[in-house]
C-alpha positions, -999 to +999 in steps of 0.1 A: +838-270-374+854-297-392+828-320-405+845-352-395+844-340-355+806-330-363+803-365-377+819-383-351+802-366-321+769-369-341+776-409-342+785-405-303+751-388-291+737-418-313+755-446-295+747-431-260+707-429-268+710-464-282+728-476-254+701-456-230+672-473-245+693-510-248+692-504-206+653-495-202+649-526-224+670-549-202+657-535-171+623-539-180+633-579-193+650-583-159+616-570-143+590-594-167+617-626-156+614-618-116+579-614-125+574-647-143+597-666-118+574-655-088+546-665-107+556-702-110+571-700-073+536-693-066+518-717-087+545-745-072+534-734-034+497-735-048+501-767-067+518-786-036+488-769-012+516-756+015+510-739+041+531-706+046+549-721+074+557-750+050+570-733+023+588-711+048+605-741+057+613-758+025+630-725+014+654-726+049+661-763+039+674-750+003+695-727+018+710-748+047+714-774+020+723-756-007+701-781-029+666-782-030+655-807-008+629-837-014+598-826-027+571-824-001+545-844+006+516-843+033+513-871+054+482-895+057+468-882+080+471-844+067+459-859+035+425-876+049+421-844+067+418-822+033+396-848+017 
């Protein structure tokens, strides 16, 4: 076979495993960001000491608004309660 076909088909197998493991890399970037980005959702809903009902409706107002909306705050008399 003529050894610059070998060569060139050689460098093709090389750039398709590259490329293979380039994709298991980004996939498993995309996965360790959705990860770390549900963390701090998490940590925010913690932080703020929502309710699930709440934070189910602070995320509706984002969507209907299409900006978050003002940050939320208990009332007094939710806030005497907890204390």
């Amino acid at each position: 076979m003529n050894p610059k076909l070998l060569k060139v088909k050689e460098e093709i197998t090389k750039t398709k495993d590259k490329i293979a493991d380039m994709q298991a890399r980004l996939r498993e970037l995309e996965r360790q960001k959705t990860e770390l980005e549900n963390a701090e959702i998490v940590a925010i809903f913690r932080k703020e000491r929502m309710t699930e009902e709440e934070f189910a409706q602070f995320i509706s107002a984002m969507g209907q608004k299409g900006a978050a909306p003002a940050p939320f705050r208990h009332t007094e008399k939710e806030a005497d309660h907890e204390e």
